[in-house]
Every structure is written in C-alpha cells, then in structure tokens.
C-alpha positions in Angstrom: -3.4 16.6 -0.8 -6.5 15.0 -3.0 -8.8 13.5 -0.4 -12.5 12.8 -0.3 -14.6 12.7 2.7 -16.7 9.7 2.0 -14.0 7.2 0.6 -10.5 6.2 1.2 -7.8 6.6 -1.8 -5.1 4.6 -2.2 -3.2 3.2 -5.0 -3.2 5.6 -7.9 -1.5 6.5 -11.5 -1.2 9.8 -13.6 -1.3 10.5 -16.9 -0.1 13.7 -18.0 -2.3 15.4 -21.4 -1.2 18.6 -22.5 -2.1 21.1 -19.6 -3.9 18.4 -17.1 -2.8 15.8 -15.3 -5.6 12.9 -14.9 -5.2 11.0 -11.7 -6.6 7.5 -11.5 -7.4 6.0 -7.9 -8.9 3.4 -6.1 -11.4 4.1 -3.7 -13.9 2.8 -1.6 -16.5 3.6 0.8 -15.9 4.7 4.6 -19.2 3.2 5.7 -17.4 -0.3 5.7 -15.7 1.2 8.7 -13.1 -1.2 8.3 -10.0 0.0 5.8 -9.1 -3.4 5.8 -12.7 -4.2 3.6 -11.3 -1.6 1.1 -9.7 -4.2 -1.2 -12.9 -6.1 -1.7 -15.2 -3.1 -2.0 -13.2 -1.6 -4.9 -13.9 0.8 -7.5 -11.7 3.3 -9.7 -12.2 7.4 -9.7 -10.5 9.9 -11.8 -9.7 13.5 -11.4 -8.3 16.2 -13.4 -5.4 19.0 -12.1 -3.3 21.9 -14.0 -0.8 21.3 -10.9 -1.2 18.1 -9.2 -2.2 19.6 -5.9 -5.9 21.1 -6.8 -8.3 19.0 -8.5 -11.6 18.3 -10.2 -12.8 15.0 -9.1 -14.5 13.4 -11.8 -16.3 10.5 -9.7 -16.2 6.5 -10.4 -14.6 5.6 -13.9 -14.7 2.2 -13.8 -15.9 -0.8 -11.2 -16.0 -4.5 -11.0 -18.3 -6.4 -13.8 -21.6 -7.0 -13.3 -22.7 -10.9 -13.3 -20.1 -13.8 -13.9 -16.4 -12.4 -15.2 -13.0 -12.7 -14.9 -13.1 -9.3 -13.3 -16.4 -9.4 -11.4 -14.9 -8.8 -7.9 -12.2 -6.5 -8.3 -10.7 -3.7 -10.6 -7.4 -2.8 -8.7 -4.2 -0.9 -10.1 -3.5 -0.1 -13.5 -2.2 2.3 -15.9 -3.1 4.8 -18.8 -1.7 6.0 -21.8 -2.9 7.1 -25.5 -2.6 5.8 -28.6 -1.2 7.2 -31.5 -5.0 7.8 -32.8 -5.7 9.8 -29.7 -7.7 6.8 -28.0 -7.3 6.6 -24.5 -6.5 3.1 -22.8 -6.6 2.1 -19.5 -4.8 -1.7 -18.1 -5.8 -2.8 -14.8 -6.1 -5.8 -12.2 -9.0 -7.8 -12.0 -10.5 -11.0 -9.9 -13.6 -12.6 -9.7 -16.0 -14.1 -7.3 -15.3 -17.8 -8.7 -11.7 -18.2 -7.6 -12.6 -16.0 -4.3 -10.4 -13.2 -5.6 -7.3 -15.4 -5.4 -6.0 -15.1 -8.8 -5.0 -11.9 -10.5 -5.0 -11.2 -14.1 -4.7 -7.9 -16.4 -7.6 -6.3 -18.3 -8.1 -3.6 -20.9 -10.7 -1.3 -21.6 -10.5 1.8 -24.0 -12.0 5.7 -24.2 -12.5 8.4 -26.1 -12.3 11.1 -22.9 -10.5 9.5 -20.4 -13.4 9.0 -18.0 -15.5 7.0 -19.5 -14.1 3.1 -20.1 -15.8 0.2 -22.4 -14.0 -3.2 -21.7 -12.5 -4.4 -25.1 -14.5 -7.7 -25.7 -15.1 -9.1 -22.2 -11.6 -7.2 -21.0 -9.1 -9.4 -20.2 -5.4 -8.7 -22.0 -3.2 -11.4 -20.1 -2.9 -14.0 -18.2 -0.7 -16.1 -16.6 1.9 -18.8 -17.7 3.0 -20.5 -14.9 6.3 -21.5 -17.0 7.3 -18.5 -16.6 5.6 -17.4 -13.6 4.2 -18.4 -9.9 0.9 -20.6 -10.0 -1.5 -19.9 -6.9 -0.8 -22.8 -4.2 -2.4 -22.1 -0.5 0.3 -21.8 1.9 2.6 -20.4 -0.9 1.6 -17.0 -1.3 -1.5 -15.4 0.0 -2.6 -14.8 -3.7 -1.5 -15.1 -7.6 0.4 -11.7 -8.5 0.3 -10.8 -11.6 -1.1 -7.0 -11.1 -0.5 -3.2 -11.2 0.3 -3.2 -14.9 2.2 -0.2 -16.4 1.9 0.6 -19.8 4.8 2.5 -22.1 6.1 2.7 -25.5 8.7 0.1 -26.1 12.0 2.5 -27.1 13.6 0.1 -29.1 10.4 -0.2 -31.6 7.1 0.4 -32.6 5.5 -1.9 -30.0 4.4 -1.5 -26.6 5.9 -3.1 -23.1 3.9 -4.1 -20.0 5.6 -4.5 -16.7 3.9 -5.7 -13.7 4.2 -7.3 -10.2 4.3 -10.9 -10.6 6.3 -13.7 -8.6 8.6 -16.4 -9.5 9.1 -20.3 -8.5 12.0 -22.2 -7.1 13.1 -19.9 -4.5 14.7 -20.6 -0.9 11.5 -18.4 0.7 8.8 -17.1 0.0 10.1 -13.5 0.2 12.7 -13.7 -2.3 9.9 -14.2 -4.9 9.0 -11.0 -5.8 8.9 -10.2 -9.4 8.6 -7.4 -12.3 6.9 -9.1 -15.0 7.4 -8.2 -18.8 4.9 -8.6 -22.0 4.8 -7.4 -25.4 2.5 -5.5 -27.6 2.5 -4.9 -31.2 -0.8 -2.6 -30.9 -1.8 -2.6 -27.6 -4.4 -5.5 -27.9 -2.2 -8.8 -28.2 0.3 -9.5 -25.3 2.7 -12.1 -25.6 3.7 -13.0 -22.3 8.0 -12.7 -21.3 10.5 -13.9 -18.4 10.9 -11.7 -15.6 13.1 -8.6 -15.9 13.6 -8.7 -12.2 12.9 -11.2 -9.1 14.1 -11.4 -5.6 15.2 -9.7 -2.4 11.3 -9.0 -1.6 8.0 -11.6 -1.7 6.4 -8.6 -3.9 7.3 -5.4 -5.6 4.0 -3.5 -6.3 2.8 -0.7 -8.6 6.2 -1.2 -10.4 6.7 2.4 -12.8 9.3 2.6 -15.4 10.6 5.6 -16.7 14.2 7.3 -18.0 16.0 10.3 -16.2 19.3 11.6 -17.2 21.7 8.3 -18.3 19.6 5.5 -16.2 16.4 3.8 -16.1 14.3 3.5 -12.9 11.8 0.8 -12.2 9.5 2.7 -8.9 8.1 -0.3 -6.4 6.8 -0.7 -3.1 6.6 -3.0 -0.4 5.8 -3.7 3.1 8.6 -4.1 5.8 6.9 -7.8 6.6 8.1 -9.0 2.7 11.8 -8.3 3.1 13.9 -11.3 2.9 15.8 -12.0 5.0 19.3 -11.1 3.2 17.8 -8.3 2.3 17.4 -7.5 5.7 20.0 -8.5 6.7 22.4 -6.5 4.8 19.9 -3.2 5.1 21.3 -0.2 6.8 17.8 0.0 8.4 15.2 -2.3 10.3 12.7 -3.1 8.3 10.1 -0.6 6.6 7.4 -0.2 4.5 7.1 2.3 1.3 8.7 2.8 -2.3 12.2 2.4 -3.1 13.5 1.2 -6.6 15.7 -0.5 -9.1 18.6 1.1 -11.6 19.5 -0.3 -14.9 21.0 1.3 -18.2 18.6 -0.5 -20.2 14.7 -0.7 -19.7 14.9 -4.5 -20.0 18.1 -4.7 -17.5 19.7 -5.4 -16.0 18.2 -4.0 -13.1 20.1 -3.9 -10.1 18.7 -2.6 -6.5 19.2 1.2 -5.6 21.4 0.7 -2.9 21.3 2.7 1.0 18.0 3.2 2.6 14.0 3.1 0.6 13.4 6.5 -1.7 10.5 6.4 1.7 10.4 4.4 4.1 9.0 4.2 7.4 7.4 2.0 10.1 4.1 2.1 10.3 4.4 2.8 6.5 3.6 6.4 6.0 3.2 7.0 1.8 3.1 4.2 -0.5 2.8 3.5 -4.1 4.8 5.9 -5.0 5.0 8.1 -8.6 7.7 9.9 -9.9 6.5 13.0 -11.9 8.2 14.7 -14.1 7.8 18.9 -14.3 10.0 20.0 -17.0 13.1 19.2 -16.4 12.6 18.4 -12.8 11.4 15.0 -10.6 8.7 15.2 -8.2 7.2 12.2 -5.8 4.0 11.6 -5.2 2.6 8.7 -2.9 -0.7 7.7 -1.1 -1.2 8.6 2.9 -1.1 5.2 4.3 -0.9 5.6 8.5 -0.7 7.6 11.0 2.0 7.3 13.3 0.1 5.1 16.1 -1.3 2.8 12.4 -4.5 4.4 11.7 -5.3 4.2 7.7 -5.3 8.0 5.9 -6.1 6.9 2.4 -5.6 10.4 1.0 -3.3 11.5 -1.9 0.0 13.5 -1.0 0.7 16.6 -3.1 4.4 16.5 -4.9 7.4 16.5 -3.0 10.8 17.5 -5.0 13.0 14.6 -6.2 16.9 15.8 -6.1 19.2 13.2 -8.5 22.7 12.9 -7.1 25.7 12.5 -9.4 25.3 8.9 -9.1 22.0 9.0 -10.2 20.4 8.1 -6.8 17.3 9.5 -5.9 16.4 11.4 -2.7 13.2 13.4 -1.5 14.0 16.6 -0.3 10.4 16.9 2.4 
C-alpha cells in the first residue's frame, strides 16, 4: 500500500502516462491528531509508480489559495487528464473561508509535468445553477455538493464531459438526493453546465469515475451506510454499509441504472473507500483508500490493486 508516516491519504485519482501511473491524493498532517480535522487541513500530493504498488512520492502539488479566493480553504478531489497538446490538466474542489467552506465549486489549473499546477486565471471552471441543481439551505444538507469532478473525452465528439457529485431538489428526503452531475467542454476551459445523468437512492454519490468495459459503461461511487435511503435500504440484501459500489448503463449519458446485489465493497465500519477501477491490459483491477480499522480507527493509507473479475452479466466482483 502507498502510505506516509507523517500524513493521512485519502481520496485519490490516477492517471496513467505511458509506463507510470501518477497518483493524486489528499493529505494532511498527523499532528492535528484528530482525522476528523483532515478535511479542513487539506492539501494535494502526487506520486509516480511503474506498478501501482511501489512508488516515488513526489510531495505537495497543489494547496488552498493564499489570501481571499473562491478556493482559499480547500482543494479536495479532482481529476487529471492531458490534452491533445500534451498539457497536463488537473479539475478539483474548492471552498473558501467566506462561505465557511459550505459551498463547493470546481476549479482548473494546468501543467507542463504533472507536478507542478498554475491555476488558469484565478481557477475556477464551474459553478452551480441551482435550476438544475441543489442550493445550500442549513438543515438541508450539511453542505453544497457539487465536487470530485472527473474529467474524459466525450465519445460521441470532439469535446470534453465532466461528471461530478452534486444533489438534486424536490425529493421526499434528504437521502434520495444524491446526484451525478454532467457539463460540457468544447476545449477544456468553457463548461456549460447540464441536468443530472443520475439522482436518488443515496443523499450523495462521491468520487463518481466513468469508464467502458466490454458492452457497458460503469459510473464508480461511494457512500456512507448513514446516506442510504431508506427504499434503498429497504430493499438491500444487506444492513447498511459504507464503501464503492456503482451504476450500469449502455450509454455514458444513460441511462444509468443501479448494479444490483450487494456494494462492489462494502463494509461496516467502512473499510476502503473511493474506490478506482484500473485497467491493466485487458484486465480490471480496484483500488480504494484504507478508511478504518475494524473497532473505527482512521488508516488513511492507499490499498495496492485487488483483481476485478466481470461476470457474464457484466457485474463486477473483487476477487481479495
């Protein structure tokens, strides 16, 4: 597993350049003592691998603005990909001081070597439309989602898609308003913001990764046991848990349609979470963050890969 013995890791992404695999993570300091703290004591590392379980960490590669910003308290989740050109870019969440952290938006900041990241004007891609998506309201929903963007070519044309956790209004409780989000790009810089390709069954679906294996698509989230609703729950073959599980469609806009049996991993206290599907020739692999222990004490270390086997049905399982 990647671990470092000063900070905690937790939610990460990959990208995958010739030979090396770049992993990008969020870390923070073990002096807070307190894992809880993590979230507000945020920064991003990067390290580099020829086989995702040894690697060469790179250090800090990007961290909240300095003075007043849109993204001046936190720099959470994100994704990376390259350009035609060869430039790297990097989309990520951000919060600032002003609005306490509340209210999450998506920034973008570009490189020439994948470590280090200039902010592209003062950074900030998208925001939200609350037309289309959930406005923050205390006592709603403990914040604004609209986070943990990931990045890909759109397959139907030139442009780009963004999918990302979000929330939607109107629903019968608050945990049947979880949401994949959907913008447009036609060159990576100008996002028009879209509906939802997916909401319900959860009060958030997080690190959301979209990718194609065999005939289906596959939309990767996470969640905690607490955010089930309660049909969901209800109609579960297990209690409650925590970890990644994911959606099925035959198109990458939809419709998407819950995998159905038991989470991809689940467990209670969560044990791995935000969860990646890699992809090593013609094989899966998973790859998720140490969460707990079994009695709940926070790891914060990344796992190395666990084999994915793909049913005739197309449903996933891990093989550990």
């Amino acid at each position: 597993m990647f671990a470092l013995n000063d900070k905690w890791i937790w939610d990460f992404w990959l990208y995958q350049d010739g030979d090396h695999w770049h992993l990008y993570y969020l870390q923070a300091d073990k002096s807070l003592k307190d894992p809880e703290l993590r979230h507000w004591n945020v920064s991003q590392g990067h390290a580099i691998s020829t086989d995702l379980q040894h690697w060469d960490n790179q250090g800090t590669c990007l961290a909240p603005a300095q003075g007043p910003a849109w993204d001046d308290k936190t720099t959470w989740t994100g994704s990376v990909i390259k350009d035609d050109s060869g430039l790297w870019h990097l989309f990520y969440t951000g919060t600032c001081e002003a609005e306490r952290g509340m209210k999450q938006r998506i920034g973008h900041a570009t490189s020439t070597d994948g470590h280090h990241w200039e902010r592209l004007g003062n950074g900030l891609a998208l925001d939200l439309d609350p037309e289309l998506y959930e406005e923050y309201e205390q006592g709603q929903w403990h914040d604004r989602a609209m986070r943990d963007p990931w990045v890909m070519k759109d397959p139907d044309g030139d442009g780009w898609l963004m999918y990302f956790t979000a929330r939607v209004m109107g629903r019968d409780e608050p945990n049947d308003g979880g949401a994949i989000g959907l913008a447009r790009s036609a060159d990576l810089t100008h996002w028009t913001l879209e509906k939802p390709v997916y909401a319900g069954q959860f009060g958030q679906l997080e690190v959301p990764q979209v990718f194609k294996h065999g005939a289906h698509w596959y939309c990767l989230f996470c969640t905690a046991g607490e955010h089930w609703s309660t049909a969901y729950a209800a109609a579960s073959p297990t209690e409650p848990v925590g970890g990644t599980h994911y959606l099925m469609a035959d198109h990458h806009l939809g419709p998407w349609r819950l995998a159905p049996g038991s989470f991809l991993d689940g467990a209670n206290p969560v044990a791995r979470y935000a969860g990646k599907i890699i992809r090593q020739t013609d094989e899966l692999a998973f790859m998720g963050f140490w969460h707990d222990t079994p009695d709940g004490t926070f790891i914060g270390q990344v796992s190395d890969p666990v084999p994915v086997r793909v049913n005739a049905e197309g449903l996933l399982h891990l093989t550990d």
